[in-house]
Every structure is written in C-alpha cells, then in structure tokens.
C-alpha positions in Angstrom: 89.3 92.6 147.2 89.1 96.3 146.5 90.6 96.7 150.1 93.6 94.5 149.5 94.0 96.4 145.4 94.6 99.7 147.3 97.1 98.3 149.8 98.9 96.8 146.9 98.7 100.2 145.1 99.9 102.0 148.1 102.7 99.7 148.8 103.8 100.2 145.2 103.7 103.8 145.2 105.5 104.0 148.7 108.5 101.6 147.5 108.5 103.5 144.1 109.2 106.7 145.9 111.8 105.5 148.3 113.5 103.5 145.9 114.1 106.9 143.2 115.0 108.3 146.8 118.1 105.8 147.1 118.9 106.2 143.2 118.8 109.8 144.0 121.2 109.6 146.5 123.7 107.0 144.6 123.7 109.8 141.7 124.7 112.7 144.0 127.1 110.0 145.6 128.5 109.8 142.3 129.0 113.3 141.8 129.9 114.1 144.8 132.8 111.4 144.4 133.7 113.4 141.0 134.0 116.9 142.7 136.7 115.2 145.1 138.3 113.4 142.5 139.0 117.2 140.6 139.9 118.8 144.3 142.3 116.1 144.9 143.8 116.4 141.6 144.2 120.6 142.1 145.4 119.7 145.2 148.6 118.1 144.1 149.1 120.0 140.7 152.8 120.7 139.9 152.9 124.2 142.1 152.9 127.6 140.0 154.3 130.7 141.3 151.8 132.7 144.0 149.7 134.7 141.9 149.1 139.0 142.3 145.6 138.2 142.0 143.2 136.0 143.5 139.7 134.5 142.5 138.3 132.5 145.1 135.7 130.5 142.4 138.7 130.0 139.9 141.6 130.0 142.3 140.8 127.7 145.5 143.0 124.4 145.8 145.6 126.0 143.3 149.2 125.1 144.1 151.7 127.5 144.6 154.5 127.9 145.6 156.5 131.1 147.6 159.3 132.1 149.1 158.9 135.1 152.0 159.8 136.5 155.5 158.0 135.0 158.2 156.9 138.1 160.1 156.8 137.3 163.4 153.4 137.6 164.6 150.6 134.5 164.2 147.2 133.5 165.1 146.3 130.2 167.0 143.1 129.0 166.0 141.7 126.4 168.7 140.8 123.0 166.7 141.0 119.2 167.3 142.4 116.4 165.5 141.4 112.7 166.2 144.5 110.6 168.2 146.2 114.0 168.6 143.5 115.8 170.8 143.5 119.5 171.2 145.9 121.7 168.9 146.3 124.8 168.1 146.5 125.7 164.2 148.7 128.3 163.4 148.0 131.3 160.7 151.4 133.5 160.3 151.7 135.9 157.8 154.7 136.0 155.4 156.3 139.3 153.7 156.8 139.0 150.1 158.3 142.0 149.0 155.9 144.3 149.7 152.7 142.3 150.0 151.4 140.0 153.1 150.2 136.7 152.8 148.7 134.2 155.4 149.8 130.9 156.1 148.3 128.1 157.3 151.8 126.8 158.5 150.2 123.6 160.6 149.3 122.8 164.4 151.1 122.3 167.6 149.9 121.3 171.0 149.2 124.0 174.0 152.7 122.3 175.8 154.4 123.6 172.5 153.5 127.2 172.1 156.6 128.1 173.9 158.9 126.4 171.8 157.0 128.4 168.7 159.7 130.8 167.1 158.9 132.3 163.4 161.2 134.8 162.1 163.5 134.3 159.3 163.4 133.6 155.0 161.0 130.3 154.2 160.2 128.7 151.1 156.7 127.5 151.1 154.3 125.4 148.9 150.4 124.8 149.4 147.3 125.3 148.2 145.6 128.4 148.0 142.4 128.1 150.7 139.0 130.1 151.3 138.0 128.3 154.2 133.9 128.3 155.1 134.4 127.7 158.6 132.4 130.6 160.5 128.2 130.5 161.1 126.2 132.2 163.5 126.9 130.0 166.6 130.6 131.0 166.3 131.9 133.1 169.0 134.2 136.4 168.6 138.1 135.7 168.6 139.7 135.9 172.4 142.4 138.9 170.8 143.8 139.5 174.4 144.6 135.5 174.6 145.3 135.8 170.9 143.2 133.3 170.3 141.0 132.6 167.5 137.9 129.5 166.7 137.7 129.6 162.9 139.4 130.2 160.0 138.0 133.7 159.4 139.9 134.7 156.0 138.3 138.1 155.5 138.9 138.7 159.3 142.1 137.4 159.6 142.9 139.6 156.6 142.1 142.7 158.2 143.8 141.5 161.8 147.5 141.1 159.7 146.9 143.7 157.4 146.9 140.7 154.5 145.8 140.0 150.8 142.3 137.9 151.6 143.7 134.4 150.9 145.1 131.9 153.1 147.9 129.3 151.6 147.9 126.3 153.3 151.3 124.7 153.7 152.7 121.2 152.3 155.9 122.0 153.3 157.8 124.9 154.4 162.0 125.0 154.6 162.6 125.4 157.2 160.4 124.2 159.4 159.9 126.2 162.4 159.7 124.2 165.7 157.1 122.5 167.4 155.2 122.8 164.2 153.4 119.5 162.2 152.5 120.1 158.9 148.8 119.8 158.1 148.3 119.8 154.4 145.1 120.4 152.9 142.9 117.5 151.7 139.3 116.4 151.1 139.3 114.3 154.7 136.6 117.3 155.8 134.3 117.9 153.3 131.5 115.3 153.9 130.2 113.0 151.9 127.4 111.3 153.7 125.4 110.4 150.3 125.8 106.5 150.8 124.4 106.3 154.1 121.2 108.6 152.8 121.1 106.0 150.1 121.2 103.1 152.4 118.5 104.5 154.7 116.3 105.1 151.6 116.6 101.5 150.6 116.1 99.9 153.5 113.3 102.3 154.6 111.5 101.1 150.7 112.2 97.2 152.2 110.4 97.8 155.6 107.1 98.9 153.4 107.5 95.8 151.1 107.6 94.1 154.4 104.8 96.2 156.3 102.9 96.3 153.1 102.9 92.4 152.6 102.5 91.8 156.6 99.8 93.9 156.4 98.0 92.1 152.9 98.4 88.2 154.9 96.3 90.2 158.0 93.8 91.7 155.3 93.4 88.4 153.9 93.1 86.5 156.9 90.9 87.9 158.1 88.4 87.6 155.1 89.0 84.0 155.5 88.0 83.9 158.9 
C-alpha cells in the first residue's frame, strides 16, 4: 500500500509540474500575443515626419515618412522568401538635405539586378527598423561581390557613411524597377509559445497514463 501511496504521490507532483509548465507557457503566449498586437499597431500609425534623432528603444516600428535623393549606390543582402526563392534585399541610401539615410527599399531576384536603376527624387514611407539579424555564425559581407548576409545596421552605417537607422519602405514613388516592396510586419518574430504549451500538456497526460499503467501492474501484482 505504501508502495502504490508514493506512485500516487509522484504521479501528482509530476503532472502538477507539467501542467504550471503548460499554464506557463499559455501566459507568455498571451503576452507574447500583446507585444505583436502594440508592434502591429506602431506599424501602421499615421506616418510622422523622419525624425533628426533616433532612439532605437523608443523609436523602432515608428512611421515616417521622407522625401530624398536616391544616391545611387545600394547593398544586396542575400535572403529567401517562401514561393519566391532566392532574392536579393536591397539597402540604398537616400540624401536628405545634408544627412544619409538607409532604406530598406524591398527585394528583387538575381535575373533582375540588371534592370536595378536608383537615381532620382522619391518620396518614401516606412517604419523606422533596428534589425537583430547578425550572431557569431555569420559570415563577413562579400564587398568585392557587393554582397552582404544580414542586416548589419551599425555596419551598413559606416559602409554608406549613414545616420545608424534603417527605414523600411511601404511605399516609395516612384518605384524603381525590378523592385517588390517588402513592408515590415511581425511574420518573423516567432511566437512558438503554443506548441511549448501543447508539449507540456500532453507530456503531464503521458504521466497520468504511465503513472496509472504503472499503479494496475503494482496492484496486480499484489493480487497475484
């Protein structure tokens, strides 16, 4: 009896634990759900003017709007979109009297490239971007290929000779060719809280059912 009281015990404690695991997880779900909710809300705020200074923890997501000279000169950062296949995004910096600002103007394929001509007055809008794309495993940009694998803002900043902000582009008149506008959106920030949840939860009903399968052997035994 004493045997089959700790089983019991341990079963409890086991599906206690797993189960405030999966609650856990349903909380962060729900505030992770809450911080898109408020980044997809910056995201389409009614566009103010581009600031002359930027905070990166006050300012990220903000809306702007801008009107510039394309310079001339861009960055292709290699990437990958799903249905699409391999693009290249494209970072150009703009002239605005007499600062320099990046944009993310969009992507185009490799076949395309050619067709890429950016000179000329534009009026932009987009959301002001910080992206935290580089780690240790990321290799140097390719500068004689021009060629690039992250969004590097600081880098990129120095490369152009640029303010250390990156504005990426909902729409740009005009619109140079080849290019597809990407605008920004929550799409890539994960949110893989459910699925911890679910594994949680179904982990706490495989003890229940371990922990009963292995009560009906305990006490089948005794009967025997």
């Amino acid at each position: 009896m004493k045997r089959i009281l700790f089983i019991v015990f341990v079963a409890l404690v086991g599906t206690g634990i797993l189960m405030s695991l999966g609650k856990w997880q349903l909380d962060r779900l729900a505030w992770k759900q809450q911080i898109l909710r408020n980044i997809e809300t910056r995201i389409t705020d009614p566009e103010i003017p581009l600031p002359t200074t930027f905070d990166p923890a006050v300012d990220k997501y903000q809306s702007v709007s801008m009107r510039g000279t394309l310079r001339g000169d861009y960055i292709r950062v290699l990437g990958s979109l799903k249905l699409v296949g391999a693009v290249n995004k494209i970072i150009a910096p703009v002239v605005i009297d007499q600062r320099v600002i990046m944009v993310d103007l969009g992507y185009l394929k490799e076949e395309d490239l050619e067709r890429l001509a950016l000179s000329g007055d534009v009026a932009i809008t987009g959301n002001l971007h910080w992206p935290d794309e580089t780690d240790s495993y990321t290799p140097p940009p390719d500068l004689g290929r021009n060629l690039w694998f992250v969004r590097d803002t600081a880098a990129m900043a120095q490369h152009f000779g640029a303010e250390n902000v990156i504005v990426v582009a909902k729409s740009i008149d005009p619109l140079p060719a080849a290019i597809t506008i990407m605008p920004l959106d929550t799409t890539g920030i994960p949110n893989d809280h459910l699925n911890y949840a679910i594994t949680w939860f179904s982990l706490a009903v495989v003890w229940i059912a371990m922990s009963a399968l292995f009560i009906w052997r305990t006490r089948r035994k005794k009967v025997t």
